[in-house]
N, C-alpha and C positions, 0 to 999 in steps of 0.2 A: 093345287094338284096333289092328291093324293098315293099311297105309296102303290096303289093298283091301276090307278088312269098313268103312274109310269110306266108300270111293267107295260100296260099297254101300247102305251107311247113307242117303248124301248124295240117293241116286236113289231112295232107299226114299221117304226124307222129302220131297222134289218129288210124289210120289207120293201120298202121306198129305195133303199139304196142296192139291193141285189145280193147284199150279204145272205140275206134264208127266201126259200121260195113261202108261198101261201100255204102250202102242203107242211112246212116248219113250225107252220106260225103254233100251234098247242103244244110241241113238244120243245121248241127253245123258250115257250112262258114255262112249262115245268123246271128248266134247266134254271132259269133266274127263281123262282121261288124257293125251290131249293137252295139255291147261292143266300136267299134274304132268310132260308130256315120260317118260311112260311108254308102250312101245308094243306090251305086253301087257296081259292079264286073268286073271290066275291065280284059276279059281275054288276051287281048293283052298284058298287064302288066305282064303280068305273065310268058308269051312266052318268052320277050323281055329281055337282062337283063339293070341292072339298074345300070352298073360303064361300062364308056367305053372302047373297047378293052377286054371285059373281058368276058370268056363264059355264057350265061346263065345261073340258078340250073335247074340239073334234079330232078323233082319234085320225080318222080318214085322210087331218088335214097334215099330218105330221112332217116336217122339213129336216133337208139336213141339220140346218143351223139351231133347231132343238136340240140336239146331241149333250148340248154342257146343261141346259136347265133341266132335260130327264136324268143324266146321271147325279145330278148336285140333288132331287127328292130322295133319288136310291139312296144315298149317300150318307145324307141327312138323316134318313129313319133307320137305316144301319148301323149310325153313331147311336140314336138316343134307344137301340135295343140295347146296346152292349156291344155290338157284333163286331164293332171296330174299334180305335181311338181315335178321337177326333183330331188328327194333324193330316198334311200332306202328303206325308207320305205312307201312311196306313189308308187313308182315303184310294191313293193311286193305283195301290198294289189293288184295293177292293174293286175298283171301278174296272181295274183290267181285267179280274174273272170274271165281273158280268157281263162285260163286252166278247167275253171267250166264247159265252156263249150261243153270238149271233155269226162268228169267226169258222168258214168255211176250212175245212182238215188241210194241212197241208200239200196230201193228195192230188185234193182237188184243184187248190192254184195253183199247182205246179202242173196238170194235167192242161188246164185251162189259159194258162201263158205259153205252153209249147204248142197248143191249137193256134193260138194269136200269132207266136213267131213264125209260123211257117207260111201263112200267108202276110204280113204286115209287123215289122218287127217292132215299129213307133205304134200300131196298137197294144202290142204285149205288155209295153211299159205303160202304156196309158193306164191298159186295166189294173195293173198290179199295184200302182200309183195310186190310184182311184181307191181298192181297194184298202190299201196301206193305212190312207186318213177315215173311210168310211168307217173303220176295224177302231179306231181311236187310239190304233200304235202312233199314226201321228194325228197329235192334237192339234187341228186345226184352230180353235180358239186359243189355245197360247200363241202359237207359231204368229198368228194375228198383231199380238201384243209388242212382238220386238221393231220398234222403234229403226227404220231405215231411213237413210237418203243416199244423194248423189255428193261426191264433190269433184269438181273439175281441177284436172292439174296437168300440170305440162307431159307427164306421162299418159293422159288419158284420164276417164271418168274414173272414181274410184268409187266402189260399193262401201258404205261405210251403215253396219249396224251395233245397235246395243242389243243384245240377248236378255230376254226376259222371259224365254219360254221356257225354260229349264228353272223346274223349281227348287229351292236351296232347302238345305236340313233344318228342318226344326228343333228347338231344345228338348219335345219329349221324345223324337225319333233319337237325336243324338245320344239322350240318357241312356236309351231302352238300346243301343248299341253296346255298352258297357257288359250288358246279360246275354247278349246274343250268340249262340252256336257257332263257332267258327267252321268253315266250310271250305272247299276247294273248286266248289262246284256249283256252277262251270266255273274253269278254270280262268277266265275276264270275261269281258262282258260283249265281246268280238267271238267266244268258240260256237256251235253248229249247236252245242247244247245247252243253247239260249232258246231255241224255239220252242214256243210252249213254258218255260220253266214260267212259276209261280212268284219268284222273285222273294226277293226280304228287305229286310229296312237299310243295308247295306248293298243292293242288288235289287236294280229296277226290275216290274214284271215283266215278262214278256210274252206270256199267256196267248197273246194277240199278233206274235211275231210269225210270220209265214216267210220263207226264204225259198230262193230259186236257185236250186243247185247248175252248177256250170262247167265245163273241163278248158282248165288254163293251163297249158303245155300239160298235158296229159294229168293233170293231179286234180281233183276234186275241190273247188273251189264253191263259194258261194254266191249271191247275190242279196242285199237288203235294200233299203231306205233307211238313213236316219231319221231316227225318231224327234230331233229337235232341227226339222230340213232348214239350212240359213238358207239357200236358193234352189231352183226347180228341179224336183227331181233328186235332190242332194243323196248319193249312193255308198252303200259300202260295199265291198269287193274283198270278202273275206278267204283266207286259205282255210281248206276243211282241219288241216294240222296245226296243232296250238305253237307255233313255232316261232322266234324274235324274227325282227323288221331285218330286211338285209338289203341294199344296194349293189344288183351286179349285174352282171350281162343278161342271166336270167328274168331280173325285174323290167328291164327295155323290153324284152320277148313277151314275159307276160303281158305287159300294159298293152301292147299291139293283141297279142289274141281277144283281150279285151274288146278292145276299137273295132276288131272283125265280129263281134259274138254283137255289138251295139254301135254300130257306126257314128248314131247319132248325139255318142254320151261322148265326154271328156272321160279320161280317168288319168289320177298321177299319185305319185305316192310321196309321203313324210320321209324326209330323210331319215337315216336309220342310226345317229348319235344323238345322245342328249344335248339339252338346247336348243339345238336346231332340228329336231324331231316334233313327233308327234306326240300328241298327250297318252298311248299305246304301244309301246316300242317291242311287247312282249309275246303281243299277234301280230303276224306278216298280214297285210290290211294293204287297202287302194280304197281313194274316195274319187269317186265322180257323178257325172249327171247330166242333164238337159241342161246345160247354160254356157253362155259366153263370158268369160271373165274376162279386165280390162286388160290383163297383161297377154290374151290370146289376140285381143285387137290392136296390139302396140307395133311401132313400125319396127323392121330392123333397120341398124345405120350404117355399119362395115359387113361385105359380104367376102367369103371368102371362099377357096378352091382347097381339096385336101389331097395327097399326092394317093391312088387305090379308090379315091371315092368321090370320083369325077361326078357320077350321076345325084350326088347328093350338095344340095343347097345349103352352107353354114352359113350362120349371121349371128353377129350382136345383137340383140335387141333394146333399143330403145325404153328402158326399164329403168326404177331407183334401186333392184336387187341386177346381180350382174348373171346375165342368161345368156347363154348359144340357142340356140334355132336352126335344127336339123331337119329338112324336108325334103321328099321324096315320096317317086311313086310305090317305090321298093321297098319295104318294113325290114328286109335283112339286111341292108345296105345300113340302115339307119341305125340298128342296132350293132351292127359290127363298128359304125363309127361313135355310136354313145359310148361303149367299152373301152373302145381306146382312149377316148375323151376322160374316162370316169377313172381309168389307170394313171393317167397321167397329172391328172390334178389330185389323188390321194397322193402322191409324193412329190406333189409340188410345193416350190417355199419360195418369199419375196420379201424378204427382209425387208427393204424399200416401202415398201406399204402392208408391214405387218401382217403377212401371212406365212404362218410356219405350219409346214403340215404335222408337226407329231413335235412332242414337248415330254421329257422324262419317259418316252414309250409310247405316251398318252397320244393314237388319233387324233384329227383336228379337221382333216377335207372331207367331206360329202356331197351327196347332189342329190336337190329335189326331181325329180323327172315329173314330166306332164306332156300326157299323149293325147292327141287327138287326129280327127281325118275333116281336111280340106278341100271339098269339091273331089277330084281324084288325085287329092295330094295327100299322106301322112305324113305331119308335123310332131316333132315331138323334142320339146322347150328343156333344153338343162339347168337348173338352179345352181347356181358354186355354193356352198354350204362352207363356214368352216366357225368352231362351237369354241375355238379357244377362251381362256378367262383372262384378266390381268388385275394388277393390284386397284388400277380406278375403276376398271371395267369387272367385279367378281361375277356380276351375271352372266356379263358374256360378253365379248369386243363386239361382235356381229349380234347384236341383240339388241333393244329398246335401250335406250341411255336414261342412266336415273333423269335427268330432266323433262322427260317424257312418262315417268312412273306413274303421274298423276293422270294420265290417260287410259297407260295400257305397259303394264310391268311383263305379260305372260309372253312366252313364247310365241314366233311366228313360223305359223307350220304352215299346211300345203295351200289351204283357201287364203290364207291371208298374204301368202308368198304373191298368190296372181291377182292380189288387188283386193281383196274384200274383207275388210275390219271387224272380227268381230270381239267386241269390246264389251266389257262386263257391267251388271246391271245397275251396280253404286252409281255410274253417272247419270243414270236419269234425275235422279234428285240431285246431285252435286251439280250438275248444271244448269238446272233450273236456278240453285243458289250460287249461282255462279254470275249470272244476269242479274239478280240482283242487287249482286253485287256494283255489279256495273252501273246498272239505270239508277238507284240509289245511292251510287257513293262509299260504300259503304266499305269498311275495313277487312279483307279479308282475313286476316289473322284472329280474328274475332271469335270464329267457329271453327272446330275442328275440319267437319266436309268442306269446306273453302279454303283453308291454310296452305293444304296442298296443291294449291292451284294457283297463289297468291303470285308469283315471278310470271305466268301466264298471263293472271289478268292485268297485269301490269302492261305486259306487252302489248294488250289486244288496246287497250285506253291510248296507248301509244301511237298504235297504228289508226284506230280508226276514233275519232275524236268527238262527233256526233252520233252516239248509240240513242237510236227511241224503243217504245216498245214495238213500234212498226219494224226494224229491221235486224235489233237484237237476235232474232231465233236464227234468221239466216247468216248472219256470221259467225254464229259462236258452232252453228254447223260446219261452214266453210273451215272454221278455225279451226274442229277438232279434226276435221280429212286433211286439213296440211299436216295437223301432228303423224298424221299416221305416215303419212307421206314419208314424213322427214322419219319416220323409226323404221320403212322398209326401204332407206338410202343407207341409215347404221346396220341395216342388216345384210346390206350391200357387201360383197367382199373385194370388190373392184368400186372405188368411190367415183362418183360422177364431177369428178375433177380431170383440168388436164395429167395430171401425175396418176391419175385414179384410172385414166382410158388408155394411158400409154404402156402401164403396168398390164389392163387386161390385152393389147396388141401383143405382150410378150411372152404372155402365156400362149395365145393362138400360134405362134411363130415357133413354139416351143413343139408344137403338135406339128411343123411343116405348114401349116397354112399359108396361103397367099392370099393377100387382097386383090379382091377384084374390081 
């Protein structure tokens, strides 16, 4: 394929997918020629093909799933003009202004999803969705690449992936960081004027970004898609104000106007302290979307009565992190009892099972909140949060225990609070050599990617004594969902011990609860 049977392609595939009408099609090929600094159209080029022996494309026949082999020619002959550097991320920033310009204005999907919500609000998302990956804001051939399963645990199934669609810095990007402009703007990579921006080698592009503005308690809020979606529909829920994460009565309010503006999405937010936050503490943010996560199917086990909030349903939930479960048909009901709830465990302390709320000054309680709507029920899940360090523990008491490092060292923010691992991309290889470890014999301390796994696979030779290659991949699957398991039990603030449930009994009793 030739660099004109792409362009081709490129305006075919806008085409195909509803990004530009037929009446587009000659002036979004001007807009990319221009991008490639070409300032012809050779259709003969196009006719012809471009490897000998070999048939032509039919232009007509163009699919989605061409999307990566038409931009990798633009790409390709954009490197060997000059136009770009050949890395990834010079590559990405290029691909997203050619992709800009098959990317319908702003105007228009915002005009075009408030047509959809007013009759059909599960179409508006559909289209905008649709839109989102056809635009190549999200890559759907990475997103492909990240490595998922299931694993079963006495909490329920647990979502467990490796991320591989997010791509890492290269050493010439990283150089060429060194000479680069410092800038302010946008102020992260979460504010409103991210739409459109061009991006740099420290700042993805976002050329391709289109956002759906929203009113969340009266203030100007946003609507996105993650661009690297771990499950369906994965959403961001931006405030229009560049302003830090905050946990307060207001954020229970907001996450319900949410649930009302998208009945069908979850949305919750990152608790608002380091550690136990999000990887963004510095824009007030919500993530949600089209999905069920395992800790929304988990059962509760003690239910309880609160004295003023009779019509509301509290429960422990059956979970390895320690959650209330407030339910109701009434969203003010619910939010006047997360408030009380979220006052009273910032100044709660249990010496007995090491929870101090505040140390030297220093905060230490928080709560994840996660809302959703239940048939004609609003649920809405409280996480205990609390971020203290200790001299064994300096990452964090309620965090991944070094023993588990070799898994997964990072923080557990909101997707991974309700169940779903996402785990960084070294383990693809490290566990492939991990198995070999095994079915071979062999010395883990041998190789650096294996050492740190070495007391692991120890374990795993222990427990299960006949590994083949027939069953190897499913346990060493199994094996890393119990790790995870067992790192959102340490991130537990109430342990799933009897002294671990009796502690959380005293906190609820502490609020007036009764068990029912």
């Amino acid at each position: 394929m030739n660099v004109y049977q792409a362009i081709a392609r490129l305006v075919q595939y806008g085409i195909v997918t509803g990004l530009i009408e037929e009446e587009d099609r000659i002036y979004v090929r001007n807009r990319i020629l221009s991008e490639l600094q070409l300032s012809d159209y050779v259709e003969d080029m196009v006719s012809i093909s471009s490897e000998v022996g070999s048939n032509r494309p039919n232009i007509s026949e163009t699919k989605v799933e061409d999307i990566e082999e038409i931009l990798k020619v633009l790409l390709d002959y954009a490197c060997k003009q000059n136009l770009i550097e050949d890395s990834i991320l010079y590559r990405d920033l290029y691909d997203t202004k050619l992709m800009d310009c098959l990317t319908p204005y702003p105007r228009e999907v915002v005009k075009t999803f408030n047509l959809l919500y007013q009759k059909d609000k599960v179409a508006a998302t559909d289209y905008y969705y649709k839109l989102s990956q056809d635009s190549d804001y999200i890559r759907r051939y990475r997103i492909q690449k990240d490595v998922k399963w299931i694993t079963k645990t006495e909490y329920g199934d647990l979502d467990i992936t490796i991320n591989l669609s997010k791509p890492e810095k290269d050493p010439k990007a990283i150089a060429a960081l060194l000479h680069a402009a410092n800038t302010d703007y946008p102020a992260c990579q979460l504010c409103k004027e991210n739409e459109g921006y061009a991006g740099r080698l420290n700042h993805p592009a976002r050329n391709t970004l289109r956002t759906i503005p929203i009113t969340i308690q009266e203030e100007p809020w946003f609507l996105q898609y993650s661009p690297y979606v771990y499950y369906n529909e994965h959403s961001i829920v931006f405030r229009g104000e560049h302003s830090p994460m905050k946990i307060d009565r207001t954020t229970f309010a907001k996450l319900f106007d949410f649930i009302q503006f998208l009945p069908h999405y979850f949305v919750g937010s990152n608790a608002d302290l380091p550690i136990v936050g999000g990887s963004i503490l510095t824009h007030e943010h919500y993530q949600g979307g089209n999905y069920t996560f395992a800790m929304a199917r988990a059962k509760v086990e003690e239910k309880f009565s609160l004295p003023g909030f009779e019509d509301v349903e509290a429960a422990i939930v059956k979970w390895p992190m320690s959650v209330i479960r407030l339910r109701s048909k009434d969203t003010k009901s619910i939010v006047e009892l997360a408030e009380r709830i979220r006052i009273a465990w910032q100044s709660y302390s249990d010496e007995s099972v090491m929870i101090y709320s505040e140390t030297e000054a220093t905060p230490h309680n928080t709560i994840t909140p996660i809302a959703r709507k239940v048939s004609d029920y609003y649920e809405l899940d409280l996480v205990l949060r609390n971020n203290i360090t200790t001299k064994e523990h300096p990452d964090g008491l309620y965090h991944p225990h070094k023993e588990h490092h070799h898994i997964k060292k990072e923080n557990i923010g909101l997707i991974e609070v309700m169940g779903f691992a996402i785990l960084p991309s070294r383990l693809l290889l490290e566990l492939e050599e991990v198995k070999t470890c095994i079915l071979q014999n062999k010395d883990p301390m041998d190789q650096e990617s294996t050492a740190k796994h070495a007391e692991w696979i120890a374990a795993i030779q222990k427990k299960y004594t006949k590994l083949t290659e027939d069953t190897v991949d499913n346990v060493m699957k199994d094996e890393v969902g119990l790790v995870f398991c067992s790192i959102l039990e340490q991130a537990g603030v109430f342990k799933r011990t009897k002294e671990g449930k009796q502690a959380f009994l005293r906190f609820m009793e502490s609020l007036g609860a009764k068990e029912l």
